[in-house]
N, C-alpha and C positions, 0 to 999 in steps of 0.2 A: 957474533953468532957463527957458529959451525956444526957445519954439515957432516953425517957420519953415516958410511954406509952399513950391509945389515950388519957385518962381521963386528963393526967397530960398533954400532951399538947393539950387539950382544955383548959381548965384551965391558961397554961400559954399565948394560944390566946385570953382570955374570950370570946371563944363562946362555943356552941352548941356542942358535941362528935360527932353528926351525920352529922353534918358542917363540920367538920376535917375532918371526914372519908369519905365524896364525893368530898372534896376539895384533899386529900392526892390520893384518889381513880384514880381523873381526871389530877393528875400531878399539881395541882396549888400548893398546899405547898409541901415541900419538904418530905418527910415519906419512907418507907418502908414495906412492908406485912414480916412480918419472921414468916413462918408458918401459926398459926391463926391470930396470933395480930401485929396491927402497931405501929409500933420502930418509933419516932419520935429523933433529935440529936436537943438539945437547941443551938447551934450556929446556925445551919438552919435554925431553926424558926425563932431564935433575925434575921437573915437575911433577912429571909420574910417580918416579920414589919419592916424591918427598908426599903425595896423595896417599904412598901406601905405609906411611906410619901409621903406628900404633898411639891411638886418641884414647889417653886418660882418662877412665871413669871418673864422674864425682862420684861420693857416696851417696849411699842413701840416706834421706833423712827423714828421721822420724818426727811426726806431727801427732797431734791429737786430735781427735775428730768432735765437733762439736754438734752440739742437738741438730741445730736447724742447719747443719750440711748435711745429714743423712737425706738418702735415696728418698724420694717422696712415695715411693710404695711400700718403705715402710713405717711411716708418719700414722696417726692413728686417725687421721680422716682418710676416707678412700673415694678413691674418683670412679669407681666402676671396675669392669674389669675382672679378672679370676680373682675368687679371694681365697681358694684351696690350692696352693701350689705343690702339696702331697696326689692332691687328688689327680692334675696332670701329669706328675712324674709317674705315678704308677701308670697311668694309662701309656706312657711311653714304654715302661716295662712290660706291657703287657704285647705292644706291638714289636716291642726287639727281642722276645724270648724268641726262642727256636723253634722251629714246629714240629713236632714228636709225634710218631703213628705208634700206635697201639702194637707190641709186640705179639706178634705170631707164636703162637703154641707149635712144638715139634709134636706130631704124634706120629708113632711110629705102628706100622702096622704085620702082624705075625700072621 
């Protein structure tokens, strides 16, 4: 195990000292304050980059949906409950329109 100060693990982050030291500061990389200066441990680090690879997606897969997986609110028995979901979205429409005042006529007087 060895110990590296800031310089030397900037260096072996390639970035910035002042980079390290608000990253080690805010808890994102791994470090230590001893005293004045921050103690970095190169197995920590190598653990950090190796946390900030890139994790291959799987694909997506496609399935098919069968009867009795669908949603139970849309099964032809109903438990209760709103049974116009038009009738709600408009009433949301109706509360998110904007509210419009009746325009003022110019009249102009000779």
């Amino acid at each position: 195990m060895n110990t590296l100060d800031l310089n030397e693990a900037a260096d072996f982050l390639h970035m910035h000292p002042e980079e390290v030291r608000a990253r080690a500061k805010r808890g994102i990389i791994p470090g230590a304050k001893a005293g004045r200066r921050w103690v970095f441990i190169d197995d920590d680090l190598a653990n950090y980059l190796r946390s900030l690879y890139h994790i291959p997606r799987q694909a997506l897969q496609v399935t098919t949906i069968q009867k009795e997986d669908l949603c139970h609110l849309l099964k032809e028995e109903t438990n209760g409950g709103s049974i116009s979901q038009r009738q709600m979205a408009s009433e949301y429409d109706d509360l998110l329109r904007p509210k419009t005042k009746p325009k003022h006529k110019n009249f102009t007087t000779n």
